[in-house]
N, C-alpha and C positions, 0 to 999 in steps of 0.2 A: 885299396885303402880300407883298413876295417871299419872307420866311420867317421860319416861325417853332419856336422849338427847345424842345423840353418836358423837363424833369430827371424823370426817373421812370420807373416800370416799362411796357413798350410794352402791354402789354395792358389795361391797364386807360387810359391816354392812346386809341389805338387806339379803346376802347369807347366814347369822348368825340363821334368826328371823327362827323360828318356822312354818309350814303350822298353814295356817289357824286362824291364832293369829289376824289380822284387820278386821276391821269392815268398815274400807272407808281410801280410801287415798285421801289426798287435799296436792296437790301442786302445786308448781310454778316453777320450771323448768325455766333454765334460756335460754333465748327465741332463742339467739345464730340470730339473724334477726337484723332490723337498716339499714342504710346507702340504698346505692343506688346500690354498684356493690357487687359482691365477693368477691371483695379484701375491701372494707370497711366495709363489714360483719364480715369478717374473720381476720383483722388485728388489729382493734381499741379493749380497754378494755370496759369493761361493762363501766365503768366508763364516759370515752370517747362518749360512744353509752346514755347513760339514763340521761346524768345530763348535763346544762347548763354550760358554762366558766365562767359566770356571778353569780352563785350559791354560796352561803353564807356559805351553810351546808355543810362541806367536808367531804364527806364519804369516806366509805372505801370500795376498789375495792375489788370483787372477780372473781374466778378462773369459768373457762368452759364454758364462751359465744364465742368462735373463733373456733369454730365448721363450718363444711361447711354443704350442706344441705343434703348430705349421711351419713357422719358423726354422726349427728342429730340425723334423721331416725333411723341409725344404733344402737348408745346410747341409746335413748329411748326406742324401742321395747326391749334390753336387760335389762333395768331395769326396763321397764314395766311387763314382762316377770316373774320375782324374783318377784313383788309385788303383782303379781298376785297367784303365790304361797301360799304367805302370807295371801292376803284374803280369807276369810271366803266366802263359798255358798250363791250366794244373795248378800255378800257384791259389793261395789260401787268405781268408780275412778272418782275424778275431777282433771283439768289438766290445769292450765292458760296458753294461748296464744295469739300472735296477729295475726292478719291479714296476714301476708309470712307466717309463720308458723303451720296456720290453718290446711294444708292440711298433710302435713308431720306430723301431732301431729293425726290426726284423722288414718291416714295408721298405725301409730306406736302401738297405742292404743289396733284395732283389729288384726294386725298381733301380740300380746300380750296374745290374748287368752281371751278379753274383749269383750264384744258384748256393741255394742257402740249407745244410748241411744238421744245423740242429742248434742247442743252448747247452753250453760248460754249465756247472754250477762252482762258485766261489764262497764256500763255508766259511764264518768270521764266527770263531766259535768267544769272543769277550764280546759278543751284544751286548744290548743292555735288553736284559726281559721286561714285558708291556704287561702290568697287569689285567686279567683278562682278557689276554689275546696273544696271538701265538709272537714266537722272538723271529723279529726281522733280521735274521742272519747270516743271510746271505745274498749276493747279488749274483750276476748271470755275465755271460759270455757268449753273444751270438757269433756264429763260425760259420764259415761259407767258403767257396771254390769258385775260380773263375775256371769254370770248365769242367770236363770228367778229372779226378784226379790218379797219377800213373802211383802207385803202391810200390813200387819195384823201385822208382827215384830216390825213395827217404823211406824203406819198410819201419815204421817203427809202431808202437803199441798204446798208443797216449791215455789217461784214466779221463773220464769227462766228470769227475770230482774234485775239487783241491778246497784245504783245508789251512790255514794261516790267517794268523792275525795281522792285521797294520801296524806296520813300524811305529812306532814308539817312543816318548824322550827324544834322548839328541840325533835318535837314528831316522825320525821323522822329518822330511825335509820338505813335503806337502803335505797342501790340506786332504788333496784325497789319493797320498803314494798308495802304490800295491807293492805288496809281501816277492823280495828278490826271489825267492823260493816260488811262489805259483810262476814268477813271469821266465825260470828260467826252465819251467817244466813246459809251458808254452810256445816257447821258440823253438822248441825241439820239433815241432812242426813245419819247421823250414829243413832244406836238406842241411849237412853239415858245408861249410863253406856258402852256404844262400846268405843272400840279402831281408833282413829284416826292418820295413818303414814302421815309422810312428809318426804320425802327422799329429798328436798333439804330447809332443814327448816326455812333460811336465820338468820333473827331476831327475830323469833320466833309468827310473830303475826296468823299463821293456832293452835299451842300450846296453846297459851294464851284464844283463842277463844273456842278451843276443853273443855280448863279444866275451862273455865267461863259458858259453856254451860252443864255444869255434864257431859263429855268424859275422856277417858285416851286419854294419847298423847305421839307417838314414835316421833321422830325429828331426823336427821342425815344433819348434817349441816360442810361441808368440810374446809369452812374458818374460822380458829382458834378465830379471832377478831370477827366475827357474833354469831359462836358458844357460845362466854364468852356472849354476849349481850343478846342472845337467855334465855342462862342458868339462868342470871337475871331477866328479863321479864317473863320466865316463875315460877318462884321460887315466884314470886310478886304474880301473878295472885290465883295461888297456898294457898299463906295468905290469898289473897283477899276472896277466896271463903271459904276456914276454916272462917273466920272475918262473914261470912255471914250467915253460917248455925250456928254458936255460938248464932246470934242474932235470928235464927228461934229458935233455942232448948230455948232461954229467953224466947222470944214470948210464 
């Protein structure tokens, strides 16, 4: 089945999945960072934290950024934990974060049972520039192996830069999507025909990317409203590529 999308909380779905059934997990994890103290970390909604007052596009908030940073730590190594289960010998984790969260994302990872591999960098070249200080414009990518990885499975050449802005207008369907473009240069990390999880799958664009680049795609996406978007976007992509390979078999 090239994919299938679960409505619900990832750890207990996760606890569900099979050993050994993924081939790479790509996600985004909601970064639970922003603000300036503890209490503006931990109080404000996603919403509050990622989007302007001034913003046109009202999206819709979701659940689990009011996390503190043991909290975090805590969360993640347990469901890193379960995913790691799930992957496959050799298989791969990527993990978006920012800047606070770097370090606590990279502890979680290894105490996970991941041997931890290095940091992508994710260039957002519309920042907004900080007077007197440098432009926060990018966020990061921690990447990890469960295990030695075999090069001869998937030989391929990956860049550990990408450079795209976030969707935009009506093409923005979260507060915090990623750019189709970096997520489908990402899955290419899995072999071709692998399985790609996402245990926080938002609006679906790590899915969308997986099943446009020949992958299966798991998704566990806990906010109902993202979930139904996800399920469309991915269902699209889905046509898209049936639409695609009808025209190689003419060809």
């Amino acid at each position: 089945m090239p994919f299938s999308l679960h409505h619900g909380d990832a750890l207990n779905v996760l606890a569900g999945l099979p050993d050994d059934c993924v081939d790479s997990v790509i996600t985004d994890p909601p970064y639970n960072s922003g603000g300036r103290t503890a209490k503006e970390r931990t109080t404000r909604s996603a919403k509050a934290k990622y989007t302007s007052a001034e913003s046109k596009n009202d999206l819709a908030d979701f659940t689990g950024e009011n996390m503190d940073q043991r909290s975090y730590g805590f969360w993640l190594t347990q469901i890193m934990t379960e995913a790691h289960r799930a992957a496959k010998d050799g298989g791969t984790a990527l993990l978006f974060t920012d800047w606070r969260q770097l370090p606590v994302t990279t502890d979680a990872i290894q105490a996970a049972g991941w041997l931890w591999r290095g940091v992508l960098a994710w260039h957002k070249p519309q920042a907004r520039p900080q007077k007197g200080r440098f432009t926060q414009n990018c966020e990061f990518i921690v990447w990890a192996s469960k295990g030695a990885i075999d090069g001869s499975r998937n030989p391929v050449y990956l860049p550990g830069l990408y450079s795209a802005s976030q969707p935009s207008g009506s093409k923005r369907r979260h507060i915090t999507q990623k750019p189709v473009s970096v997520m489908r240069e990402l899955v290419k990390i899995a072999p071709p025909g692998g399985t790609v999880l996402d245990f926080c799958a938002g609006s679906g664009s790590t899915g969308v990317a997986a099943l446009l680049e020949g992958r299966d795609f798991i998704g566990v996406e806990k906010t109902a409203h993202y979930a139904s978007i996800a399920s469309d976007r991915l269902t699209e992509a889905l046509r898209e590529t049936l639409t695609q390979d009808d025209v190689v078999l003419a060809v």
